[in-house]
DSSP file (Angstrom, degrees, kcal/mol; ACC not computed):
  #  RESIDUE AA STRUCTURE BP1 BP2  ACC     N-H-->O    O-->H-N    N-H-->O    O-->H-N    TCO  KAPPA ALPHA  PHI   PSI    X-CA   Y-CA   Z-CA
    1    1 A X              0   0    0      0, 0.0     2,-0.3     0, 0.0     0, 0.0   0.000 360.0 360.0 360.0 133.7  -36.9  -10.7   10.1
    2    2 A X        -     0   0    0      2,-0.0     2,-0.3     0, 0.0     0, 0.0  -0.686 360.0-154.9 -83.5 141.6  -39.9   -8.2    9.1
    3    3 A X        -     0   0    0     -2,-0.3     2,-0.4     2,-0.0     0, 0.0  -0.971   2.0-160.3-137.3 136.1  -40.8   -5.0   10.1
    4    4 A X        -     0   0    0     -2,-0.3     2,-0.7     2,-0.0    -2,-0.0  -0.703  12.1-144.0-122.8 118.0  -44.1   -3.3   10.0
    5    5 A X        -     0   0    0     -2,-0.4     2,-0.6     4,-0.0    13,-0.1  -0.866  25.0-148.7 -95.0 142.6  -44.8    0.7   10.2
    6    6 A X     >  -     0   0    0     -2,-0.7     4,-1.0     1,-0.1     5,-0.4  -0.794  26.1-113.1 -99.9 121.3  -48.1    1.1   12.3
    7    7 A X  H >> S+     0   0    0     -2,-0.6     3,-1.3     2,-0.2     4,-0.9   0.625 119.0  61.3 -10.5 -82.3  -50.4    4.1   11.5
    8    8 A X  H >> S+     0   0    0      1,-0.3     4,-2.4     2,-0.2     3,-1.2   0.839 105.0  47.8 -38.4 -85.4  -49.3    5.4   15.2
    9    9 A X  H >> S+     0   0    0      1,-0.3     3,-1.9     2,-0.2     4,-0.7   0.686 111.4  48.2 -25.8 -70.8  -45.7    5.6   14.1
   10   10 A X  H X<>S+     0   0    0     -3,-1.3     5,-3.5    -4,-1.0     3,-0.9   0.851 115.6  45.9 -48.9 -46.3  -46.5    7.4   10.8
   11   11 A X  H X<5S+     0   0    0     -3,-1.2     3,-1.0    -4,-0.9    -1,-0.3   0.830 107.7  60.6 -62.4 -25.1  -48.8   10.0   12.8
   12   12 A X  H <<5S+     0   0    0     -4,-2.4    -1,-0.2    -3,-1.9    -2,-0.2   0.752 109.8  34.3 -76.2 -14.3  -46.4   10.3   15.1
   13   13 A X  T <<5S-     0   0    0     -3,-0.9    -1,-0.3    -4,-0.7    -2,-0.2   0.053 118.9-105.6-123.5  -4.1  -44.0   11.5   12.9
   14   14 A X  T < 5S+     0   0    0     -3,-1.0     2,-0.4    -4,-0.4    -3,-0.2   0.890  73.9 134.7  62.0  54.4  -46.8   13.6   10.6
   15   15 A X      < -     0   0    0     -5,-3.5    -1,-0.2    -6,-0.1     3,-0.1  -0.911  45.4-163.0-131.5 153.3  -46.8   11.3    7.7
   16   16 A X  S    S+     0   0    0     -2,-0.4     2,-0.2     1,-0.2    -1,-0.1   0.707  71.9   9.9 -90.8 -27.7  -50.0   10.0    5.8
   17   17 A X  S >  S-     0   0    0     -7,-0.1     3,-3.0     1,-0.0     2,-1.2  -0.782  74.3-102.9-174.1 117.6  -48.3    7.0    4.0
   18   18 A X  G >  S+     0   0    0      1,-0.3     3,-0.9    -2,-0.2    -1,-0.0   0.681 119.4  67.8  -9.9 -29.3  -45.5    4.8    3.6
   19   19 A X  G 3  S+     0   0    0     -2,-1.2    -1,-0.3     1,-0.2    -4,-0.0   0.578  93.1  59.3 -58.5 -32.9  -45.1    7.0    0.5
   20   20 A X  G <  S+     0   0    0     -3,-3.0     2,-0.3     2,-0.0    -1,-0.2   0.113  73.6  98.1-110.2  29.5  -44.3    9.8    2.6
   21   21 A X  S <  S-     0   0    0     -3,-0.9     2,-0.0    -4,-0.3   -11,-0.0  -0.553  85.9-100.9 -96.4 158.9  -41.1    8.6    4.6
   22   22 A X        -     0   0    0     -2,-0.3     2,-0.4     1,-0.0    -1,-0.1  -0.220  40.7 -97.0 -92.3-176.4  -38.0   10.2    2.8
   23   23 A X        -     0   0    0      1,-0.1    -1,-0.0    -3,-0.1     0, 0.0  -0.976  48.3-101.9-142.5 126.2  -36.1    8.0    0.7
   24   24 A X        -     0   0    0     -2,-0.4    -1,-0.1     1,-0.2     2,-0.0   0.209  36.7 -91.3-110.6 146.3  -33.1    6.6    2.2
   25   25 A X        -     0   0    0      1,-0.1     2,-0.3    12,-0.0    -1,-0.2  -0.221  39.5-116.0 -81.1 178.9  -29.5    7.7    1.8
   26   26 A X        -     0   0    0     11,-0.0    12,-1.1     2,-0.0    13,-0.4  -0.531  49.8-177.9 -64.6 146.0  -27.2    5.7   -1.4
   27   27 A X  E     -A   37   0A   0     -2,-0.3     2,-0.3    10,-0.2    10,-0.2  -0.954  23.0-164.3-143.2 179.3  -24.4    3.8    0.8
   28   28 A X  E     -A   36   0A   0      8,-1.8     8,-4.2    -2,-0.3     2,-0.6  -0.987  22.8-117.3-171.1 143.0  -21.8    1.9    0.0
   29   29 A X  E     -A   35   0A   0     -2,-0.3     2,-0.2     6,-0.2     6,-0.2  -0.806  32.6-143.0-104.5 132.4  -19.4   -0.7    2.4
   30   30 A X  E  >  -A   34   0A   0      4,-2.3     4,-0.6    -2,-0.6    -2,-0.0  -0.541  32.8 -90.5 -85.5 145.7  -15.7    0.3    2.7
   31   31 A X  T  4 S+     0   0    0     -2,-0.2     2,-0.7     2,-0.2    -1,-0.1   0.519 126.3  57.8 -49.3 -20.8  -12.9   -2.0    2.9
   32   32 A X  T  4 S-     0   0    0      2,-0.1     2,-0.6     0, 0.0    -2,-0.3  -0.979 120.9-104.6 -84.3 107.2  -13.1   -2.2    6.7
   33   33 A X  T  4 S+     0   0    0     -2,-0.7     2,-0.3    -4,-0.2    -2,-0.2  -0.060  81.1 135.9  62.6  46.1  -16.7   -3.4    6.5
   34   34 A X  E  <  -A   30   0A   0     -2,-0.6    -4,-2.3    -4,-0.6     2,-0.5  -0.871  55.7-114.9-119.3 147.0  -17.9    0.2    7.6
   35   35 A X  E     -A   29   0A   0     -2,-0.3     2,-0.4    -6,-0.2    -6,-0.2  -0.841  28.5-177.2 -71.8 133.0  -20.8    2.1    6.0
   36   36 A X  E     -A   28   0A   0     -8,-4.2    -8,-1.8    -2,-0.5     2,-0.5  -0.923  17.2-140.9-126.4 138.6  -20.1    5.1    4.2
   37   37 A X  E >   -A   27   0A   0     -2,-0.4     3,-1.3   -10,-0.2   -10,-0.2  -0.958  13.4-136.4-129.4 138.1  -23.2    7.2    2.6
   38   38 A X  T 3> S+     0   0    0    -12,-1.1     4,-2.0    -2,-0.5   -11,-0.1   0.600 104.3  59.9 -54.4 -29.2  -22.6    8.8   -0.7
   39   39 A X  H 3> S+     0   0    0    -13,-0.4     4,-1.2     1,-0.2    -1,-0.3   0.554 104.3  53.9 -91.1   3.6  -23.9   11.7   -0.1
   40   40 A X  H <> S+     0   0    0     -3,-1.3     4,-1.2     3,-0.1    -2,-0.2   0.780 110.0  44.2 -33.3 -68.7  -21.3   12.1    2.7
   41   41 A X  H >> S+     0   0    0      2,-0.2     3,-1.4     3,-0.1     4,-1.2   0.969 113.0  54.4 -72.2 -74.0  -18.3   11.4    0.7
   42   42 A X  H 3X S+     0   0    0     -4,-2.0     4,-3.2     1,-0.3     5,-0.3   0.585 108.7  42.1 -17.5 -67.4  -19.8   13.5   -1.7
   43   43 A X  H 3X S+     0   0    0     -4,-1.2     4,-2.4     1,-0.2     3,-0.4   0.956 121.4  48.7 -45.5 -47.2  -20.5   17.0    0.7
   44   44 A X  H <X S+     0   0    0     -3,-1.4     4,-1.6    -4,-1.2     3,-0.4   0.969 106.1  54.4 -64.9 -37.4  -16.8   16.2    2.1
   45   45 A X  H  X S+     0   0    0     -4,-1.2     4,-1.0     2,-0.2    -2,-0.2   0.747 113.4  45.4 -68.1 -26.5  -15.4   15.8   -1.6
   46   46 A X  H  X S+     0   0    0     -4,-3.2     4,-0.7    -5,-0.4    -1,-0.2   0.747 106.8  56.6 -76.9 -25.5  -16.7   19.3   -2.2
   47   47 A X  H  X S+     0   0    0     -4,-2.4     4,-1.3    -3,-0.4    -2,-0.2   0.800 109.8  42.8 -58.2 -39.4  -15.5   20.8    0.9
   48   48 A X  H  X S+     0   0    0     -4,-1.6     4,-1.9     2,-0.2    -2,-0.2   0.792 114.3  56.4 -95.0  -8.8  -12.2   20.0    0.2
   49   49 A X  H  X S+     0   0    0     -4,-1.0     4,-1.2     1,-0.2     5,-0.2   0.841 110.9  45.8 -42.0 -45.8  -12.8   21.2   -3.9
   50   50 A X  H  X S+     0   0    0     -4,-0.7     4,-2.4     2,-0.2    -1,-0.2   0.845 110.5  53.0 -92.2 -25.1  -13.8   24.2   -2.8
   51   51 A X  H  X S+     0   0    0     -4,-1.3     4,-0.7     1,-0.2    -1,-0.2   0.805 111.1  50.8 -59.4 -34.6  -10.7   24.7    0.0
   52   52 A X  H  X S+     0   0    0     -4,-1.9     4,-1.1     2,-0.2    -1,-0.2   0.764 103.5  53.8 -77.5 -14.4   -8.5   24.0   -2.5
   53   53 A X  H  X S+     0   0    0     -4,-1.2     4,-3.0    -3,-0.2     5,-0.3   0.871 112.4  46.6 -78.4 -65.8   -9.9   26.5   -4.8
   54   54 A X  H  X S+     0   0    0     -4,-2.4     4,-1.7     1,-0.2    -1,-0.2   0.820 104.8  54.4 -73.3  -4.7   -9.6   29.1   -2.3
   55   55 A X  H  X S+     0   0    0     -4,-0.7     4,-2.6     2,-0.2    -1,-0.2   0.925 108.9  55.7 -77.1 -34.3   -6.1   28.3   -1.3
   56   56 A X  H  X S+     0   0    0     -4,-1.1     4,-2.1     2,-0.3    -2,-0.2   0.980 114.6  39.6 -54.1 -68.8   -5.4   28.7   -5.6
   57   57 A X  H  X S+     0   0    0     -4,-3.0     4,-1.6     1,-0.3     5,-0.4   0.907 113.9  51.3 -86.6 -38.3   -6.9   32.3   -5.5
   58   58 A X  H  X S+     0   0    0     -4,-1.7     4,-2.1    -5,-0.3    -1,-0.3   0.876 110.4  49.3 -62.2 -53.4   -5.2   33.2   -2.1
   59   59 A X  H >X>S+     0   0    0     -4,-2.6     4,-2.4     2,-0.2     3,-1.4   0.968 112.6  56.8 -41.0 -76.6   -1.7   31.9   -3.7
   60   60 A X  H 3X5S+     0   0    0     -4,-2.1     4,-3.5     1,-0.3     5,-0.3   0.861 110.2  39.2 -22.7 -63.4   -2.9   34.4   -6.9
   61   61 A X  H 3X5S+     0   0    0     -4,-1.6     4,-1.1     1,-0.2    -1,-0.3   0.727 107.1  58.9 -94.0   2.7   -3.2   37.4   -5.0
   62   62 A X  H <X5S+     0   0    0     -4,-2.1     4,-0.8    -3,-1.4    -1,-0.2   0.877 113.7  43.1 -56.0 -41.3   -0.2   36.9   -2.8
   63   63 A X  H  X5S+     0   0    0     -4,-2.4     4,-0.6     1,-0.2    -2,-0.2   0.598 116.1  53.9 -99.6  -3.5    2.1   36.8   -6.3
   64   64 A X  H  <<S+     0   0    0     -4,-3.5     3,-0.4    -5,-0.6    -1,-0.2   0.916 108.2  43.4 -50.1 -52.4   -0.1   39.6   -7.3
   65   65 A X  H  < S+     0   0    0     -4,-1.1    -2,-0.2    -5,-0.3    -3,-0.1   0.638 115.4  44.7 -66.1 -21.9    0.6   41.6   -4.6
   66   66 A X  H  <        0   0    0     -4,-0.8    -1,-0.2     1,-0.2    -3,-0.1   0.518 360.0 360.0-110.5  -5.3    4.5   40.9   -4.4
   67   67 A X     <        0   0    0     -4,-0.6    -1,-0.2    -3,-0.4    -2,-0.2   0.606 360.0 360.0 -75.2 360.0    4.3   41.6   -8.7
């Protein structure tokens, strides 16, 4: 199966040229046969970097506080 963008679609959307559609995300199929996009995992894998990071310094200054 083929699929065609039509001028109308591209105007419709403010774009000049196939060239100017945004570039699609990386994905990747998971052991259930699900799609996952990379840049997904990624944002979540930094959320939880950065939770854990602050749980570290809250644990600091709690055994600051009680030295």
């Amino acid at each position: 199966m083929a699929y065609k963008v039509t001028e109308n679609f591209l105007k419709k959307f403010g774009l000049n040229t196939l060239e100017d559609l945004p570039e699609l995300p990386r994905y990747k199929v998971d052991e259930n046969k699900q799609i996952v996009i990379d840049d997904l995992l990624e944002e979540s894998s930094k959320d939880k970097e950065e939770q854990k990071k602050d749980e570290i310094e809250e644990e600091i200054n709690i055994n600051k506080e009680e030295s």
